[in-house]
MDAnalysis code that builds the backbone (N, CA, C; Angstrom):
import MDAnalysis as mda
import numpy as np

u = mda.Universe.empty(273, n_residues=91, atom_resindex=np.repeat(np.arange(91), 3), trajectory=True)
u.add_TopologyAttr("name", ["N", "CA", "C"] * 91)
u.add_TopologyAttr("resid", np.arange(1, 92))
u.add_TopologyAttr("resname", ["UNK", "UNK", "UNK", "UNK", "UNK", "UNK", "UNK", "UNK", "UNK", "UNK", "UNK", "UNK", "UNK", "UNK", "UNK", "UNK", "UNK", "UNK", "UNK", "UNK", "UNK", "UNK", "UNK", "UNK", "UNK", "UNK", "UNK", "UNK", "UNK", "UNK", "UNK", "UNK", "UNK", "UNK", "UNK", "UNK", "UNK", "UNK", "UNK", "UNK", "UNK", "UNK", "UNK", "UNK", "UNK", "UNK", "UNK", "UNK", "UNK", "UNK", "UNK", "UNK", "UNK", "UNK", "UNK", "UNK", "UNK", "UNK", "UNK", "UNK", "UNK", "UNK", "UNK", "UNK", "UNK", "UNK", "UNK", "UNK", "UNK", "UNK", "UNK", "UNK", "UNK", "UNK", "UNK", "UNK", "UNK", "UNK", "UNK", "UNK", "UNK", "UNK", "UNK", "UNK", "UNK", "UNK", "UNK", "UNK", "UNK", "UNK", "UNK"])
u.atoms.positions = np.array([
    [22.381, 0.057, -18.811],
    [21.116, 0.605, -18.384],
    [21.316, 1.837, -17.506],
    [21.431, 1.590, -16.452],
    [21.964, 2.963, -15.575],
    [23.537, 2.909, -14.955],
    [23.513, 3.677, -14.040],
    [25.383, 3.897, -14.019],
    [25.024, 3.676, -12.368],
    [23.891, 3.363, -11.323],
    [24.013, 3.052, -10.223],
    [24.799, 1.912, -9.616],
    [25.008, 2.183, -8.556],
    [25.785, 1.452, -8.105],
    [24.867, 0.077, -7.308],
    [25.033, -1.265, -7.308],
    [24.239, -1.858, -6.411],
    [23.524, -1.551, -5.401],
    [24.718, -0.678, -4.325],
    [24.384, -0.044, -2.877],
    [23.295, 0.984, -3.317],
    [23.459, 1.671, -4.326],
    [22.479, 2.816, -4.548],
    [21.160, 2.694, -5.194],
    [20.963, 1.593, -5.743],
    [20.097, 0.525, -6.279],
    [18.863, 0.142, -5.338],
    [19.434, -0.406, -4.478],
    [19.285, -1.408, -2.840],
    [18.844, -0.323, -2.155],
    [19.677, 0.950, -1.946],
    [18.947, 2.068, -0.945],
    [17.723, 2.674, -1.359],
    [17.453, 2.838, -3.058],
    [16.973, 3.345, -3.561],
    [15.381, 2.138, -3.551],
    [15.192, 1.011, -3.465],
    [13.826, 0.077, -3.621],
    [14.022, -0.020, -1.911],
    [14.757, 0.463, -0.785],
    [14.560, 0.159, 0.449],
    [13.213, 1.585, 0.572],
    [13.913, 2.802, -0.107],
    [13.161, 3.936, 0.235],
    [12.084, 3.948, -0.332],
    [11.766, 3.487, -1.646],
    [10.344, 3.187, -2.062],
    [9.235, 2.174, -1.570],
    [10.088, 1.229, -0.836],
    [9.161, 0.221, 0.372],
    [8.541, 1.333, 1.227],
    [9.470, 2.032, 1.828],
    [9.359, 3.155, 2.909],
    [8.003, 3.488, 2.622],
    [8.427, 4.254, 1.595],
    [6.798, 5.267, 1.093],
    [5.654, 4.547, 0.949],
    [5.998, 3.066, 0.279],
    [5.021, 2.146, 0.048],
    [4.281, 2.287, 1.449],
    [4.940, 1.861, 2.332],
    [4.334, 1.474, 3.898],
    [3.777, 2.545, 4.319],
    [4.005, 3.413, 4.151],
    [3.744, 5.065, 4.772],
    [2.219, 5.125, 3.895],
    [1.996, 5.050, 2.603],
    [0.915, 5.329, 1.838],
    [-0.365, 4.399, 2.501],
    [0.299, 3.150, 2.655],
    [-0.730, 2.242, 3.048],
    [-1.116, 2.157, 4.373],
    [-0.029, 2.813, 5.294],
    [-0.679, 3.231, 6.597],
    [-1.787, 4.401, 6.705],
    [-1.358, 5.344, 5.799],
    [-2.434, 6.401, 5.552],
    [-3.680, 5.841, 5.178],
    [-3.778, 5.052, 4.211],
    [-5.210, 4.922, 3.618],
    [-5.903, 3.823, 4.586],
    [-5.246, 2.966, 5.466],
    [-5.763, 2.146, 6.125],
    [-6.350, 2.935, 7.210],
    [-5.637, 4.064, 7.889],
    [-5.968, 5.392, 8.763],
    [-7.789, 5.718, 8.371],
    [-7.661, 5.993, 6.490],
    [-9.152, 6.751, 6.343],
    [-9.632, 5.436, 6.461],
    [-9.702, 4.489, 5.924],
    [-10.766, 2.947, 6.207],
    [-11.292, 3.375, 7.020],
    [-10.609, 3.195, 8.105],
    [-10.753, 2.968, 9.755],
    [-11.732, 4.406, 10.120],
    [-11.145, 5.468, 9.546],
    [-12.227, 6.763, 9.590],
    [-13.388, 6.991, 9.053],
    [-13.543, 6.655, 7.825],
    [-15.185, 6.642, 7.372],
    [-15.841, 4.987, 7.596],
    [-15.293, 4.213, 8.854],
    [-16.078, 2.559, 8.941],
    [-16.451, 1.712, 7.464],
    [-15.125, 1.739, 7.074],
    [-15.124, 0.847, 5.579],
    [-14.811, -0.509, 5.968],
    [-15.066, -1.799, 5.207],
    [-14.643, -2.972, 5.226],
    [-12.964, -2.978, 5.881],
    [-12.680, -3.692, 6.424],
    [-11.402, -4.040, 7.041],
    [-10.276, -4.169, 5.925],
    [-9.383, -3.291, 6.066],
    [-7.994, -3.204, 5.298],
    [-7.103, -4.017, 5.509],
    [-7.270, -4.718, 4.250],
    [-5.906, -6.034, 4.619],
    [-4.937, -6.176, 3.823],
    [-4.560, -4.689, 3.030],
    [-3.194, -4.731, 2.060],
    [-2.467, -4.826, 2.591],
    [-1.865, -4.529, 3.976],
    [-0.668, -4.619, 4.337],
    [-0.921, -5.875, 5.079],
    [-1.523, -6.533, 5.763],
    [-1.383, -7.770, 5.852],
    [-1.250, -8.813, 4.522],
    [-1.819, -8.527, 3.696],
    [-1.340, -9.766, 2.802],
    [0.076, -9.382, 2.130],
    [0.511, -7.952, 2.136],
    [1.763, -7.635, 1.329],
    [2.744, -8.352, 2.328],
    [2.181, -8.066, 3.932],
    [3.412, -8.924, 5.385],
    [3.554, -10.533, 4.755],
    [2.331, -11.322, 4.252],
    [2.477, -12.658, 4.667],
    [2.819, -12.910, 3.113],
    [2.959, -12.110, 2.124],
    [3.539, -12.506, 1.007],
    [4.931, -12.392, 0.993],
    [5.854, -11.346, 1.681],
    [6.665, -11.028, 1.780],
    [7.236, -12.381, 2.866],
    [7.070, -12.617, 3.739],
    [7.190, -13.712, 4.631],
    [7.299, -15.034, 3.908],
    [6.403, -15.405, 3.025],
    [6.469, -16.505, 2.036],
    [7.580, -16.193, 1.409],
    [7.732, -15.224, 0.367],
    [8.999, -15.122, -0.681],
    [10.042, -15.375, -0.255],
    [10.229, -14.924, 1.039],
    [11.620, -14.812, 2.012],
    [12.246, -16.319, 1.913],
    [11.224, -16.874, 2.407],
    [10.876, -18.113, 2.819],
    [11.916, -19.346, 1.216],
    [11.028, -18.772, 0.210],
    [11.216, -19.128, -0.785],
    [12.779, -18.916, -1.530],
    [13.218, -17.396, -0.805],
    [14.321, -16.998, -1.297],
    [14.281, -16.230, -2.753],
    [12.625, -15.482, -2.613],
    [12.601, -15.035, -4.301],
    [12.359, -13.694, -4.017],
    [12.278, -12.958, -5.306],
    [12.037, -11.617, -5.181],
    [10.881, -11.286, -4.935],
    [10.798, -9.913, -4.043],
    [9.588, -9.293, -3.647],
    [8.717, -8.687, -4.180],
    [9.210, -8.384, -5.591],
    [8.216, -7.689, -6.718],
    [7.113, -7.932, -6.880],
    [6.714, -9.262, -6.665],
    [5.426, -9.418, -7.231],
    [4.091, -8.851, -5.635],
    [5.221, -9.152, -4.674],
    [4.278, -8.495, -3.205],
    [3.903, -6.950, -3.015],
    [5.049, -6.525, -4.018],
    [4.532, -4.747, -4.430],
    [3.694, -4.572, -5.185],
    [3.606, -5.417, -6.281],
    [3.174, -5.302, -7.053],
    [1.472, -5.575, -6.768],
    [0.922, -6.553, -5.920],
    [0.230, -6.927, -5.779],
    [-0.431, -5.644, -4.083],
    [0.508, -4.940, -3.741],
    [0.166, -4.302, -2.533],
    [-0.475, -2.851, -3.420],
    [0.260, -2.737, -4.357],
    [-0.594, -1.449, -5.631],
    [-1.490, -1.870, -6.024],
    [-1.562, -2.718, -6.418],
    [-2.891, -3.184, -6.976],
    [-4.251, -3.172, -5.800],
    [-3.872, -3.663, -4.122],
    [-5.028, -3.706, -3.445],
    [-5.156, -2.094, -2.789],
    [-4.002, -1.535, -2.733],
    [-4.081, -0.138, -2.749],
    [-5.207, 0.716, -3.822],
    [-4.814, 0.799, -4.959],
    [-5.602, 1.154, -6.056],
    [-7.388, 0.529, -5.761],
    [-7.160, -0.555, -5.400],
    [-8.974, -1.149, -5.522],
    [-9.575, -0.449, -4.114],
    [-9.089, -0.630, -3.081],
    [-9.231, 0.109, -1.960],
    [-9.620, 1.388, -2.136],
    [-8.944, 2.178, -2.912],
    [-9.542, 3.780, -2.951],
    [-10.551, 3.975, -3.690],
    [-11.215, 3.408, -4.570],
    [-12.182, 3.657, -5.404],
    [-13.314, 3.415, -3.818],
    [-13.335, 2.365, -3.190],
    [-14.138, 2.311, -2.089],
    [-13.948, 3.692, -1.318],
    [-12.868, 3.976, -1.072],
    [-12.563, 5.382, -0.197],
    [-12.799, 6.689, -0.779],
    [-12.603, 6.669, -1.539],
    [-13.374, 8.048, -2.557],
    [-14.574, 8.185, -2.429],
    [-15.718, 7.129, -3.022],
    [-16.754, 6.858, -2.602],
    [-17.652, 7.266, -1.218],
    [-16.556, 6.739, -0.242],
    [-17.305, 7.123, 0.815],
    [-17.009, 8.542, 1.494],
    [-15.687, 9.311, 1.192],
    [-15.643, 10.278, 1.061],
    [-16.732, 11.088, 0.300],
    [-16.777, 11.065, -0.808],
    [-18.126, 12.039, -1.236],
    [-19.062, 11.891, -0.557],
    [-19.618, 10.389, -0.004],
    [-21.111, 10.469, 0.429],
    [-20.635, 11.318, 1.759],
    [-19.693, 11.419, 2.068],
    [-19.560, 12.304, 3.462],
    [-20.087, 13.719, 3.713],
    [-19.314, 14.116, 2.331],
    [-18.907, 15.695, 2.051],
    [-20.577, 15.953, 1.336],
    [-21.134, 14.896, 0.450],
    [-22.517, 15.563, 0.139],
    [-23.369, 15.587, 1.001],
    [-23.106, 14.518, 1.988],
    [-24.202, 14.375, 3.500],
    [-23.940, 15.465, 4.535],
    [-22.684, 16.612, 4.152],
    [-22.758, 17.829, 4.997],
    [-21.356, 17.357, 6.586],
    [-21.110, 16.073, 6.292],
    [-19.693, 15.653, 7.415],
    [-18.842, 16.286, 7.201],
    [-18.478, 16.458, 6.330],
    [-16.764, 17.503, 5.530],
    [-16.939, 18.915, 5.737],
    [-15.911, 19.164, 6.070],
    [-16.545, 21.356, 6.259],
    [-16.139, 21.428, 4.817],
])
């Protein structure tokens, strides 16, 4: 399949957590800025990740499931972005 090395493998899904966390701190940022329902992707991605551990299984399905509440989340945030920018809030 590929010619990586484990270590480079491992560094490589550590740095895409990274970004993961970074994206979802951002969008939890706008929630919190246009007074949207309370953001709880990264809490449920924490207490899924905490379970798996627990379990000793892989974390895929807690990414997998943190994109997914990411993705549903912005359709709400888009949303309230426009009503912003058509209500004259946005320069």
């Amino acid at each position: 399949m590929t010619d990586k090395t484990p270590a480079e493998r491992r560094r490589r899904r550590q740095e895409m957590s990274k970004h993961t966390k970074e994206l979802s701190d951002v969008v939890r940022a706008k929630h919190i800025q246009y007074g949207l329902l309370p953001f709880r992707c990264n809490d449920e991605y924490d207490k899924c990740v905490r379970k798996q551990k627990k379990r000793r299984k892989s974390f895929y399905l807690c990414y997998l499931a943190l994109y997914i509440c990411l993705a549903n989340s912005m359709t709400s945030l888009l949303a309230a972005i426009a009503l912003a920018k058509a209500g004259g809030h946005l320069g």
